[in-house]
N, C-alpha and C positions, 0 to 999 in steps of 0.2 A: 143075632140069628146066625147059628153057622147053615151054609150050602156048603153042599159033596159037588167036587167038580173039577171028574180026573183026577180022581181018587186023592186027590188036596182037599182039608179043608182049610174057605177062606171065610176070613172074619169081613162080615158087608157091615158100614156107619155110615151113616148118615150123610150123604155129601162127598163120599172118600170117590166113591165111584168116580163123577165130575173129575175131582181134582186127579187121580187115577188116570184117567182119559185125555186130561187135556198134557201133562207129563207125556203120556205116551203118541201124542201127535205132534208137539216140540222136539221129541227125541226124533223121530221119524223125520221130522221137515230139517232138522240139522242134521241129520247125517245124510242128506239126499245134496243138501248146499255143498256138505263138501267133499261127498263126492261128486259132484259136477264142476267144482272149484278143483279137484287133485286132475279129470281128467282134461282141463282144460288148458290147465299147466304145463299138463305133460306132452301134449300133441306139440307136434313140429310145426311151423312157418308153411304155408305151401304158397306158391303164387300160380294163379290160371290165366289164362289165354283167351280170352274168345273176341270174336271180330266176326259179327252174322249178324245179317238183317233178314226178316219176315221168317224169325225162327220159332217154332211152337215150345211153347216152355217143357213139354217132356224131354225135349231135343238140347234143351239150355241145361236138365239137370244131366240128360247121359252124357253131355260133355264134361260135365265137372266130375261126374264120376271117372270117366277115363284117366283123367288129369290130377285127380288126387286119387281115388281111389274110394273117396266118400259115396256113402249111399243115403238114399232120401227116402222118405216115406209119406204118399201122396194120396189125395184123393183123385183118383182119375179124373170123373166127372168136373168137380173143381178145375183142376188144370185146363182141360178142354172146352171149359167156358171161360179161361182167359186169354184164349187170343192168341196173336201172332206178336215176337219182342223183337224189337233191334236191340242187339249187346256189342258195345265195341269196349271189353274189359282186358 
């Protein structure tokens, strides 16, 4: 059976699809590996500092942001139902 699709035609059998699909989510899941494998490499050493008690964890990431430069991405709510941390890092 051919389909028109994007002005290609493609030849569909029986099963190609599957095998089709799962190729192209191995190709995706390896080059996701490594790129997070290359940029992990490449990042530099940092060491941080902190020494705070009865601190709120939004307060524990804007510190590590100052201090490296890293940013975080949070659920508000989440954070603000976990409480108050002692860090002596």
């Amino acid at each position: 059976m051919k389909v028109l699709l994007y002005g290609f035609v493609r030849w569909w059998r029986a099963g190609s699809h599957t095998q089709k699909l799962m190729r192209m989510k191995l190709t995706i899941a390896l080059m996701l590996l490594t790129s997070v494998q290359v940029y992990a490499v490449g990042g530099e050493a940092q060491t941080v500092s902190i020494s705070k008690k009865n601190i709120p964890l939004s307060q524990v990431f804007k510190q590590i942001n100052r201090q490296t430069g890293l940013e975080f991405v949070y659920d508000m709510k989440v954070v603000q139902h976990a409480g108050k941390v002692d860090l002596n890092v």
